[in-house]
N, CA, C and O atoms as a GROMACS GRO file, in nm:
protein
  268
    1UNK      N    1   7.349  -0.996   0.292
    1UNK     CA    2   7.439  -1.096   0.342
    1UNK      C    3   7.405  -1.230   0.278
    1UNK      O    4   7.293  -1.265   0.242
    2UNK      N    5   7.524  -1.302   0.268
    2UNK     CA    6   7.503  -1.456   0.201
    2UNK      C    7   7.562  -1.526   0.305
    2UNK      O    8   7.665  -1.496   0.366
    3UNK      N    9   7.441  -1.683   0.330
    3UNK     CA   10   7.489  -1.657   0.461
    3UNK      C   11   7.475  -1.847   0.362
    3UNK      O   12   7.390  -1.872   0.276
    4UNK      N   13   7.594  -1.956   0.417
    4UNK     CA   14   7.549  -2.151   0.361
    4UNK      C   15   7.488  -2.199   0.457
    4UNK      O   16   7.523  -2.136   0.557
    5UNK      N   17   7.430  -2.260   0.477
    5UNK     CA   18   7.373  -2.357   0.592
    5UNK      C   19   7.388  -2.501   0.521
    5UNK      O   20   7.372  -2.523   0.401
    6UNK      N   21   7.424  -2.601   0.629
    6UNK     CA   22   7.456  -2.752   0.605
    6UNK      C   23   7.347  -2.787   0.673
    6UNK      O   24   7.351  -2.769   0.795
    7UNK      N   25   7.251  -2.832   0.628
    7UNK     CA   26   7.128  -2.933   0.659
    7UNK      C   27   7.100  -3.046   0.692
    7UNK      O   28   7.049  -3.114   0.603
    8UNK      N   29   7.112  -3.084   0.770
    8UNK     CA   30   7.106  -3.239   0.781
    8UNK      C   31   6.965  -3.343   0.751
    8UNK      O   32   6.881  -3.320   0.838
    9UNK      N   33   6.928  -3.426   0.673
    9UNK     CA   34   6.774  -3.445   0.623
    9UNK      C   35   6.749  -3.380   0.504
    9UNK      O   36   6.650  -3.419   0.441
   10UNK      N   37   6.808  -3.300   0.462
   10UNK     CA   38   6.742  -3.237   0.336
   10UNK      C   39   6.800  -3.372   0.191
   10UNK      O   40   6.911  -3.416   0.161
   11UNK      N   41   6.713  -3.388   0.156
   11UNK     CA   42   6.753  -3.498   0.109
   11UNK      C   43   6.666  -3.518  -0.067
   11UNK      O   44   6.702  -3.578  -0.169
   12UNK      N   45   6.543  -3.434  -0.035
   12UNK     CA   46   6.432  -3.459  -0.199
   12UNK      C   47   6.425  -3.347  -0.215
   12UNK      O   48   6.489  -3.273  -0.140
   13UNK      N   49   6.334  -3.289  -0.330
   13UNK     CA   50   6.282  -3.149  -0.357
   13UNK      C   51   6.147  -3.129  -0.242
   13UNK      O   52   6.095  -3.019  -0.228
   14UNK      N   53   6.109  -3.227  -0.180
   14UNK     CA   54   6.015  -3.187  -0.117
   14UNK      C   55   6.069  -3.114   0.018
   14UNK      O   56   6.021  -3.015   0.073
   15UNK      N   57   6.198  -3.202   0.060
   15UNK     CA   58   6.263  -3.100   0.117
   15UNK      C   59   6.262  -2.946   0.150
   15UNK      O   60   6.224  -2.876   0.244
   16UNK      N   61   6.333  -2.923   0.002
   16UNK     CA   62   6.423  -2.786  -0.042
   16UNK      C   63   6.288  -2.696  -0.062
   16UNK      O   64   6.301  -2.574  -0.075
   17UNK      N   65   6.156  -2.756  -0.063
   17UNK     CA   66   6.040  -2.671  -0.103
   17UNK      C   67   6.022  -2.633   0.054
   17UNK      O   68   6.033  -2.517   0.093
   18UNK      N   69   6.003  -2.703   0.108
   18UNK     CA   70   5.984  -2.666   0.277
   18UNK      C   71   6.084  -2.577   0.341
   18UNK      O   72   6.081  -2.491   0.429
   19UNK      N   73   6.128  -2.602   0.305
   19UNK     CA   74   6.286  -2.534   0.358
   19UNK      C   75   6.283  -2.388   0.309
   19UNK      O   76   6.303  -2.288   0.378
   20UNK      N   77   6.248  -2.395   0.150
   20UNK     CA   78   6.251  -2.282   0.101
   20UNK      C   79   6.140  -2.160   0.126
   20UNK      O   80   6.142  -2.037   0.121
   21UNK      N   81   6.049  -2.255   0.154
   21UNK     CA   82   5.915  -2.134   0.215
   21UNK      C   83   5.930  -2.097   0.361
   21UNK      O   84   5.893  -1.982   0.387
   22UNK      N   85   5.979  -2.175   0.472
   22UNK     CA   86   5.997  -2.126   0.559
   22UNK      C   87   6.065  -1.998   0.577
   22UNK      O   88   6.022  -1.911   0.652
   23UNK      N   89   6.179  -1.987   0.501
   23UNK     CA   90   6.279  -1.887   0.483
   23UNK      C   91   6.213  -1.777   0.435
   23UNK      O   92   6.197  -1.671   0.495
   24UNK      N   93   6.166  -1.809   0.301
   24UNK     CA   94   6.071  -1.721   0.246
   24UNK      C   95   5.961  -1.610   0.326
   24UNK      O   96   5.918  -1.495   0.316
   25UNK      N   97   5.952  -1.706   0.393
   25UNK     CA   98   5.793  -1.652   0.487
   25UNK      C   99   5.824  -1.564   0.620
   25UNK      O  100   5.740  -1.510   0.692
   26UNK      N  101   5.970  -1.564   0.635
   26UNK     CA  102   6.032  -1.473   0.734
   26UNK      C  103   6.077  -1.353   0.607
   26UNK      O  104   6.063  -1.232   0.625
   27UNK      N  105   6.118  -1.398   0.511
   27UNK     CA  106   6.205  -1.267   0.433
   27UNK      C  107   6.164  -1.353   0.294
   27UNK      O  108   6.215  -1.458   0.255
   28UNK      N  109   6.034  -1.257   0.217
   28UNK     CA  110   5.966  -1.250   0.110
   28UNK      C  111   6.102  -1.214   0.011
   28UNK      O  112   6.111  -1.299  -0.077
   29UNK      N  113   6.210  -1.109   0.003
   29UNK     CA  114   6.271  -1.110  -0.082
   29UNK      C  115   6.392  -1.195  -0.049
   29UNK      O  116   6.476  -1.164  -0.133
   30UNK      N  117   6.445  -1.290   0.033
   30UNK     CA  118   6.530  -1.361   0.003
   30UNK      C  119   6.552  -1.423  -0.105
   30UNK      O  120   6.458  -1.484  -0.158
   31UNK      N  121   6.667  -1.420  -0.158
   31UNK     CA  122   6.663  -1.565  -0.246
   31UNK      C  123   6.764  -1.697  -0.220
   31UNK      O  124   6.886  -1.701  -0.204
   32UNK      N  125   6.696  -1.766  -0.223
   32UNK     CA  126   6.793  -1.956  -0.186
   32UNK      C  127   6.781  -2.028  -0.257
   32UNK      O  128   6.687  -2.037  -0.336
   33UNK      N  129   6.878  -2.104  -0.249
   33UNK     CA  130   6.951  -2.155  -0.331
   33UNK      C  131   6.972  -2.323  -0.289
   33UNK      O  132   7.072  -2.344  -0.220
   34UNK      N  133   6.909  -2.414  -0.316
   34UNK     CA  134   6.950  -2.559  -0.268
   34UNK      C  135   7.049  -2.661  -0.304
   34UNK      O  136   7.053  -2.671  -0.427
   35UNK      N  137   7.146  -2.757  -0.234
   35UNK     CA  138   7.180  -2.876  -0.311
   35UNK      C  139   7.176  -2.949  -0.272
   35UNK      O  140   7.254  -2.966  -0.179
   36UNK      N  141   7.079  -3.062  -0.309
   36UNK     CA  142   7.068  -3.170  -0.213
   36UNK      C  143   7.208  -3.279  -0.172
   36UNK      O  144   7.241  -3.343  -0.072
   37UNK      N  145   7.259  -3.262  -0.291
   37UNK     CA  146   7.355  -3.427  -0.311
   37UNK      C  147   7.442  -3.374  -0.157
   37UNK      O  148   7.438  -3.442  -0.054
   38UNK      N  149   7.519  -3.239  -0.169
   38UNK     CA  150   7.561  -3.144  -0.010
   38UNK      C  151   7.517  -3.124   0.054
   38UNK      O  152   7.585  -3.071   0.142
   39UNK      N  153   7.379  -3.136   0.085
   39UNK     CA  154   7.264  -3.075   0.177
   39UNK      C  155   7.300  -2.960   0.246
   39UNK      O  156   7.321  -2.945   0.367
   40UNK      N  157   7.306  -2.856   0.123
   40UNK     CA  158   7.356  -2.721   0.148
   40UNK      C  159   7.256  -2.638   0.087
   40UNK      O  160   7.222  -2.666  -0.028
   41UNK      N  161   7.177  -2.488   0.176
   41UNK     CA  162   7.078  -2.430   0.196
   41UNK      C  163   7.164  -2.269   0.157
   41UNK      O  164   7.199  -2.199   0.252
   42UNK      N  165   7.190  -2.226   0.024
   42UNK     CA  166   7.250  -2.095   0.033
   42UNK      C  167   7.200  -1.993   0.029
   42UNK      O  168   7.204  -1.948  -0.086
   43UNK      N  169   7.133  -1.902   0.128
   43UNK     CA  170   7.001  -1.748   0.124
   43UNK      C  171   7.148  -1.668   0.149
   43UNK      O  172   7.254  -1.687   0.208
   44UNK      N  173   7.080  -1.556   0.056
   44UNK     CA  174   7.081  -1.401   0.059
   44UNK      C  175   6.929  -1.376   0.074
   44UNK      O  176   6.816  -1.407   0.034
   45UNK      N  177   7.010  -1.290   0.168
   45UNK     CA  178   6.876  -1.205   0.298
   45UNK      C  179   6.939  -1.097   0.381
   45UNK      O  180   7.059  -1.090   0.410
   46UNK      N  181   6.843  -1.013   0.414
   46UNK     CA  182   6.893  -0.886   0.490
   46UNK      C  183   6.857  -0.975   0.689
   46UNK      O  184   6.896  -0.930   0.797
   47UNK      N  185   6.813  -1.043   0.676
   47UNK     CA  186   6.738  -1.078   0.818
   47UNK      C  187   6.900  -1.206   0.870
   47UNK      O  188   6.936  -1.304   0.805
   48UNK      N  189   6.950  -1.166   0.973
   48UNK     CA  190   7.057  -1.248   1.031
   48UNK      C  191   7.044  -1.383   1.060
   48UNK      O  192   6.942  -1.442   1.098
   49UNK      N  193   7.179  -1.435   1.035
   49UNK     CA  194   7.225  -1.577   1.044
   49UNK      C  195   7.104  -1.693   1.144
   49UNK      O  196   7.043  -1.798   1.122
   50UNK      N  197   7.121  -1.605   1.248
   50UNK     CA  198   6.991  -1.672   1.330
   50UNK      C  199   6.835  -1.727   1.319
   50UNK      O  200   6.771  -1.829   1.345
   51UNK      N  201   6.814  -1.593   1.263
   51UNK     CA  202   6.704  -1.598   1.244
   51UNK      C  203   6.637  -1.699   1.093
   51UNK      O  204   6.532  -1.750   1.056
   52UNK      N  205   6.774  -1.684   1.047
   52UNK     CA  206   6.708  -1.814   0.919
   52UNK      C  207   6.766  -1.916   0.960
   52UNK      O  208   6.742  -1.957   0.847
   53UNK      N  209   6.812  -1.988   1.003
   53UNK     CA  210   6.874  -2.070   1.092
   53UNK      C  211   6.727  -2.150   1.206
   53UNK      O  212   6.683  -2.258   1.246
   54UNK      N  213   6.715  -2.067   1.210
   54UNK     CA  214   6.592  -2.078   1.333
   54UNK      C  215   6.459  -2.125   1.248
   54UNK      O  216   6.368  -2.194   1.294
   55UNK      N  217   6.467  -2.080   1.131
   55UNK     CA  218   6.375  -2.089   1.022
   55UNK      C  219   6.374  -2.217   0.999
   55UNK      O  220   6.272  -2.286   1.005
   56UNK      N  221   6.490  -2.261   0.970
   56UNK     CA  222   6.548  -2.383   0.896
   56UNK      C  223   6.501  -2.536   0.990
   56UNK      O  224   6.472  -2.646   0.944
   57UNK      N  225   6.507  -2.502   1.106
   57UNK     CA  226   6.534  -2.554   1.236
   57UNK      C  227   6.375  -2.604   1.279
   57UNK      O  228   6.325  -2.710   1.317
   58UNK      N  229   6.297  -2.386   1.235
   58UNK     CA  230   6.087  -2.492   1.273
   58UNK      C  231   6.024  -2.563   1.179
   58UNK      O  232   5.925  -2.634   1.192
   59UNK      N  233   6.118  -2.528   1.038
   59UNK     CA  234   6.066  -2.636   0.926
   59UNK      C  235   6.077  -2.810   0.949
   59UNK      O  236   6.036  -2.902   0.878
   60UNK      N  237   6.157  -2.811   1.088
   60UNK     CA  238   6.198  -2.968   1.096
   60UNK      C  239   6.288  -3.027   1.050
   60UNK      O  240   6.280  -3.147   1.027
   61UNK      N  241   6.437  -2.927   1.016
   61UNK     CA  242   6.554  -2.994   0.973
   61UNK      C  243   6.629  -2.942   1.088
   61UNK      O  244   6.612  -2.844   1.161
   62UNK      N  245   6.724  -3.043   1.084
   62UNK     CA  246   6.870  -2.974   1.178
   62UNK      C  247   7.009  -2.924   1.093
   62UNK      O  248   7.078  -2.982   1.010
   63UNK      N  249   7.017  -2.800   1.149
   63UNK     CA  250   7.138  -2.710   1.102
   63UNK      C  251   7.248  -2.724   1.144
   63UNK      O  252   7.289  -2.639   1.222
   64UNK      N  253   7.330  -2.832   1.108
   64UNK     CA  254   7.450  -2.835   1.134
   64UNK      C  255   7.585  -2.814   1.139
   64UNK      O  256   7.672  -2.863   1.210
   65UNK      N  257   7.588  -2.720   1.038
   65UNK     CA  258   7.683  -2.565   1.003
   65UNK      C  259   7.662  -2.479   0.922
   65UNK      O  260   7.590  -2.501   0.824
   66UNK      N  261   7.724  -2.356   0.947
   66UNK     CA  262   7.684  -2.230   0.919
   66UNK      C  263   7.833  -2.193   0.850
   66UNK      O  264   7.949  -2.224   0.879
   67UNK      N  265   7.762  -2.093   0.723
   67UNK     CA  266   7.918  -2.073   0.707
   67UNK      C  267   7.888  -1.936   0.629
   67UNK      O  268   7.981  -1.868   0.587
   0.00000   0.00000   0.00000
């Protein structure tokens, strides 16, 4: 599943690095995809909307749509 997330705060690469290991560290083979200028978070992952969402969320950003 490919799942966008709209980020709110994601804003540097130091960001998108945090962001990206959190995700990571629930689902080792995900792969994501960042853009800051959109602050848009795009994973393919087998693990549901929630749960990377939730990911996104203990890294210390807020998820403000899902798509």
């Amino acid at each position: 599943m490919t799942l966008t997330l709209t980020v709110k705060g994601m804003n540097c690469g130091h960001c998108t690095k945090t962001i990206t290991q959190a995700i990571l560290k629930m689902d080792p083979q995900a792969v994501v995809e960042t853009n800051i200028p959109e602050q848009l978070v795009t994973i393919t992952s087998s693990l549901q909307a929630s749960a990377l969402s939730a990911a996104v969320t203990e890294a210390g950003y807020d998820v403000i749509a899902t798509q």
